[in-house]
KOLTOR-480479 format. One record per residue (C-alpha): residue in three letters; x, y, z. Coordinates in pm, whole numbers, plus 50000, padded with zeros to 5 digits. Example, Ala and Ser with C-alpha at 12.3 -4.5 7.8 and 13.67 -1.06 7.14 Angstrom:
% KOLTOR-480479
ALA; 51230; 49550; 50780
SER; 51367; 49894; 50714
//
This chain:
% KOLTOR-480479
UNK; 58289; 86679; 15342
UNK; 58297; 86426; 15589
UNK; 58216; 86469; 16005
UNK; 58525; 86478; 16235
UNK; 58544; 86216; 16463
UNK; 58775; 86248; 16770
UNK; 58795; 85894; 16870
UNK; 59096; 85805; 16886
UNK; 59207; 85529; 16665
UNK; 59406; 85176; 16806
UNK; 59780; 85155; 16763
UNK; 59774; 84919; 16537
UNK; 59536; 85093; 16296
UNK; 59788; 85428; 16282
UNK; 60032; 85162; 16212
UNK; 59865; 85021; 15940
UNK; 59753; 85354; 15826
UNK; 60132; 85494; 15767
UNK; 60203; 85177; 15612
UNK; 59906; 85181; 15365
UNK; 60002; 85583; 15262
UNK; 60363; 85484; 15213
UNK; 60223; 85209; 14978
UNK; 59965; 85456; 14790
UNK; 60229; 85721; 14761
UNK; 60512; 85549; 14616
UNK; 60730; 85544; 14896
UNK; 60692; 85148; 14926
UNK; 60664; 84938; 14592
UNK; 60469; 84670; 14455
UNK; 60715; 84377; 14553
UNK; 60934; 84518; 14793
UNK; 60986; 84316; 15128
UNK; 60909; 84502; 15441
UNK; 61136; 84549; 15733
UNK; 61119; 84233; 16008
UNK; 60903; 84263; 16306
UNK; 61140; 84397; 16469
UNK; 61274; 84656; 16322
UNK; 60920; 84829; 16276
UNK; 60842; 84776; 16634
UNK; 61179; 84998; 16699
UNK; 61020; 85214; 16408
UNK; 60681; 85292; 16533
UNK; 60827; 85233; 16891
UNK; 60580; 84968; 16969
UNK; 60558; 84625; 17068
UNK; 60570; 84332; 16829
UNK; 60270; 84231; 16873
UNK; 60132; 84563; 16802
UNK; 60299; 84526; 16463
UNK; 60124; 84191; 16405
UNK; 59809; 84336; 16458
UNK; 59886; 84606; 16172
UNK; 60028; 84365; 15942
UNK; 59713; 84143; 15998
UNK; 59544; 84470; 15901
UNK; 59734; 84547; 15585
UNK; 59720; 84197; 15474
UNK; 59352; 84164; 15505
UNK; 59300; 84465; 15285
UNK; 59527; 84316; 15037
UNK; 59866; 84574; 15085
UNK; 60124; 84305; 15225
UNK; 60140; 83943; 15166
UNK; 60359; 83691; 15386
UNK; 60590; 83445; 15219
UNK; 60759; 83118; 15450
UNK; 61111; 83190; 15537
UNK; 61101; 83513; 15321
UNK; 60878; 83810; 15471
UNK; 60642; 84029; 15410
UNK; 60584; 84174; 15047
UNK; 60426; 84493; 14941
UNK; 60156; 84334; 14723
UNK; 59938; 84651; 14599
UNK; 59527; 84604; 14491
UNK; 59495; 84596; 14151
UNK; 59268; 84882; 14135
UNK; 59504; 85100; 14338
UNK; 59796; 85011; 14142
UNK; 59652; 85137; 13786
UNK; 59804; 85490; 13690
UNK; 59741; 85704; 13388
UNK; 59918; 85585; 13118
UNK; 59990; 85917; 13006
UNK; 60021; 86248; 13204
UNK; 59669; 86434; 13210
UNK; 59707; 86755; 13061
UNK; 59405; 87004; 13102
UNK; 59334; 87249; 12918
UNK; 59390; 87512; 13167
UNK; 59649; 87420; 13390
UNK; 59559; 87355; 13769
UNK; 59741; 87484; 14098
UNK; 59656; 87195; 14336
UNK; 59751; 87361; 14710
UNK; 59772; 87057; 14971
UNK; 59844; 87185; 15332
UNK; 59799; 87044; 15687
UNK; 59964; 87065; 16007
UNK; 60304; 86843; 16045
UNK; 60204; 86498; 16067
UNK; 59905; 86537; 15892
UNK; 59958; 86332; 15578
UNK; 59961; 86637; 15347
UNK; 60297; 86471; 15163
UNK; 60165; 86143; 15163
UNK; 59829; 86289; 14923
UNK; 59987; 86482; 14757
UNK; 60270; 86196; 14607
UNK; 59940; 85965; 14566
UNK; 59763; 86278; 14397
UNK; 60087; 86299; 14209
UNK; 60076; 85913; 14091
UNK; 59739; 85958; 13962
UNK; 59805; 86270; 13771
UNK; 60167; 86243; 13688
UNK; 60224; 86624; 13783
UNK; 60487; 86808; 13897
UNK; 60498; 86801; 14221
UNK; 60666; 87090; 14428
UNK; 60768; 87027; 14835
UNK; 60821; 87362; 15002
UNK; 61061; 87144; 15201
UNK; 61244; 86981; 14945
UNK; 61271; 87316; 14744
UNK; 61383; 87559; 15031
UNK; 61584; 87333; 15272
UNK; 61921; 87357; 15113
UNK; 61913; 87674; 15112
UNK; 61722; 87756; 15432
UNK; 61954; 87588; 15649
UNK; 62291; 87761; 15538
UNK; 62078; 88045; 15637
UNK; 61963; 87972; 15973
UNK; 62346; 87912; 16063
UNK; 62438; 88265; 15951
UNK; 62178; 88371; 16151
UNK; 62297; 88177; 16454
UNK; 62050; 87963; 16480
UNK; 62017; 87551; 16448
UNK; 61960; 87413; 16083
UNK; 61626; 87266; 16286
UNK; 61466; 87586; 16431
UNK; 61153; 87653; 16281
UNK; 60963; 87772; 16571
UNK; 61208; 88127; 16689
UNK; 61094; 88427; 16582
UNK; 61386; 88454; 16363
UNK; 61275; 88158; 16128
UNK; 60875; 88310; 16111
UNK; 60975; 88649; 16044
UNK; 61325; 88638; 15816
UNK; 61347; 88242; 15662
UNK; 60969; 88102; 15607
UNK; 60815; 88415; 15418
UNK; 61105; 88322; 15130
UNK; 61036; 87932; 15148
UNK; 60662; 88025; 15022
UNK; 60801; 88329; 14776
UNK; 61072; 88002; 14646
UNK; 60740; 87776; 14604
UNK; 60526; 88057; 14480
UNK; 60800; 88111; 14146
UNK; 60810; 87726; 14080
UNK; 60462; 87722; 14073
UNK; 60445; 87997; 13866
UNK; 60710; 87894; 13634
UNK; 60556; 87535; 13613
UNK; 60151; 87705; 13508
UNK; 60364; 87915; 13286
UNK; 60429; 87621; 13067
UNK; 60097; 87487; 13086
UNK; 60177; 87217; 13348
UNK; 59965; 87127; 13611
UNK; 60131; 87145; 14001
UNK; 60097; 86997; 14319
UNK; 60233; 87220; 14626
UNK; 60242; 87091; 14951
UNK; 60357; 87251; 15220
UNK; 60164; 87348; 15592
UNK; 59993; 87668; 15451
UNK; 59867; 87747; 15808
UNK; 59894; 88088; 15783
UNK; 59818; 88088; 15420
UNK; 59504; 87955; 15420
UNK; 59353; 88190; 15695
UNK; 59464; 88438; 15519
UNK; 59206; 88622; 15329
UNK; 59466; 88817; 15135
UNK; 59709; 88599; 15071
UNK; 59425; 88339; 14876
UNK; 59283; 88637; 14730
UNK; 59634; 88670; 14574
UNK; 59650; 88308; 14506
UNK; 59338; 88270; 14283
UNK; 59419; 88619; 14127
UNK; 59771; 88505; 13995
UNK; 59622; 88158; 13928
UNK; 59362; 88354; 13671
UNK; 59655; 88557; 13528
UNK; 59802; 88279; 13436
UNK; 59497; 88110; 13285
UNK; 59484; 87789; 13516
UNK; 59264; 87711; 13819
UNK; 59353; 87690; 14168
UNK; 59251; 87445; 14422
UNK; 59278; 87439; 14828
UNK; 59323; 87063; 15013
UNK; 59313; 87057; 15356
UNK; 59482; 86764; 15503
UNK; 59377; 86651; 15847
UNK; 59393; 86383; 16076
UNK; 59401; 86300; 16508
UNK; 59684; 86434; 16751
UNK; 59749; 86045; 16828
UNK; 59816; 85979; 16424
UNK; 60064; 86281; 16394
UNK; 60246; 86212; 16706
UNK; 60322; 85876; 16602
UNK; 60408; 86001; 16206
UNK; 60638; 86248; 16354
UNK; 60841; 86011; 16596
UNK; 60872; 85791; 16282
UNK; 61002; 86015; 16070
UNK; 61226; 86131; 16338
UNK; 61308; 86457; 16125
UNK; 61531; 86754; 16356
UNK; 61294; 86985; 16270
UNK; 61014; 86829; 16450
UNK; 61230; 86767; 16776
UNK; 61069; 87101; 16945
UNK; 60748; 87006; 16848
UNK; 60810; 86644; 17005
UNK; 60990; 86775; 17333
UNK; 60722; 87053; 17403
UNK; 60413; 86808; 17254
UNK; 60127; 86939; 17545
UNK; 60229; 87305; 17454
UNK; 60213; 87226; 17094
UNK; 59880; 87032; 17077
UNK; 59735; 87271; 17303
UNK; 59783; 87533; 17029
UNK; 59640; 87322; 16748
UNK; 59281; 87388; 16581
UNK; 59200; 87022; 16461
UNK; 58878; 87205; 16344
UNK; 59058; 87479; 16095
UNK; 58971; 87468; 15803
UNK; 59095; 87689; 15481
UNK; 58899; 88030; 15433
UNK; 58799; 87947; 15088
UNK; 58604; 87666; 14914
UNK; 58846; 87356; 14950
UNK; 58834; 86995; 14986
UNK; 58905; 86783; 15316
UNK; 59079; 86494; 15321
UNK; 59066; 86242; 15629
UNK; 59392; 86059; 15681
UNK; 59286; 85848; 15985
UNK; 59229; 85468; 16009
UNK; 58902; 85419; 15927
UNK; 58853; 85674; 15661
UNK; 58895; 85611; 15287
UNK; 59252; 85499; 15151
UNK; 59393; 85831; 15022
UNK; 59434; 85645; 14689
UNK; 59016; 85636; 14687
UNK; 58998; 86027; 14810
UNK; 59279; 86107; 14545
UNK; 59089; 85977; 14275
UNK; 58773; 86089; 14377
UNK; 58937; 86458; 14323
UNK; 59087; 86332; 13985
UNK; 58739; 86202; 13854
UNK; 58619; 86560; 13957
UNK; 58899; 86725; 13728
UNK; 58773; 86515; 13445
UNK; 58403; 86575; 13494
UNK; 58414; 86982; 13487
UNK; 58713; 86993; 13165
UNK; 58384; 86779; 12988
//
């Protein structure tokens, strides 16, 4: 597990952190040109020559390559760009839980976990919003709340029962998941993981905790980028916010921790690190 370290990391490292993820995880693909200068300095909300800096970063590593008169190109390693050519099927089915607090990087491993695997994966987000939001309205409240009262007590408990039954119904069939959500609250919950690993072992697969973390500075500058509604409390109120933040919590269970801040490993590296692990123990 490796030390925390609160220094805070340079601008242009975050930069060419979020870039690097995006890469790993599919968002950005081999061969696709990058926005100008420009446009990711409006972005990231930087200056341009903050950008250089990141693209010199990227480049060196061997994630973007610049062409005359054409841009910058998403040219991934060789090594990182290898996937399983077919899906890896255990023989017991795993329940691979990825949380983290907004900003963290949680989706970002879990898509590169997902690449390297090719399992289902299951976004409490992407699951529950559609119908979430309806909701909040008929309660009078903004399709963005998620920090009244009336979102922790009446709309989030259902989110995790929604991603609870796809995972279920997914280990039912034998398929291996990947759920990613915050688990906060779940994973300081003694009950609640009891319940977890209980229902995993019912259903004859194995369950796994991730704990995603990284500085306040890298998920300050992930959530301004992603400019999402539902962060804009978060963003408005940010002293308040941090100041209620445990960047030391960690999952009350046995779990791994992943480091998503410039100068740790690529999550690529860490992802397959936890693959090779899956293979070793089904030997």
């Amino acid at each position: 597990m490796p030390d925390r370290d609160h220094t805070s990391p340079s601008a242009p490292e975050r930069i060419a952190q979020d870039i690097r993820n995006d890469i790993e995880s599919g968002r950005l693909r081999d061969g696709e040109r990058l926005k100008t200068t420009r446009q990711l300095a409006d972005e990231y909300r930087a200056s341009q020559r903050t950008i250089t800096d990141a693209m010199e970063i990227l480049a060196k590593d061997g994630y973007i390559t610049a062409k005359d008169r054409s841009g910058r190109f998403v040219t991934t390693p060789t090594e990182l760009g290898r996937t399983l050519s077919s899906p890896m099927r255990p023989v017991r089915p795993r329940i691979v839980r990825v949380g983290g607090f907004p900003g963290s990087g949680k989706s970002e491993f879990a898509r590169t976990l997902a690449r390297l695997t090719n399992w289902a994966i299951l976004d409490k987000d992407t699951i529950a919003r559609p119908l979430i939001e309806p909701a909040l309205e008929d309660l009078g409240r903004s399709v963005n709340d998620r920090d009244s009262a009336i979102y922790f007590d009446r709309i989030r408990p259902r989110e995790y029962d929604a991603l609870a039954a796809v995972i279920e119904e997914n280990v039912e069939c034998g398929n291996s998941v990947i759920a990613t959500a915050p688990y906060i609250r779940e994973f300081n919950n003694q009950a609640w993981l009891d319940k977890a690993v209980a229902s995993a072992e019912t259903n004859d697969a194995i369950p796994m905790f991730v704990w995603v973390q990284c500085s306040i500075d890298t998920m300050h500058m992930y959530l301004k980028k992603r400019g999402a509604g539902r962060d804009a409390h978060k963003l408005a109120h940010w002293d308040e916010y941090v100041a209620n933040l445990d960047l030391d919590f960690r999952p009350r269970t046995e779990h791994v921790l992943i480091d998503n801040d410039p100068g740790s490993e690529p999550l690529k590296t860490q992802a397959k690190r936890l693959v090779d692990s899956f293979r070793s123990e089904s030997r």
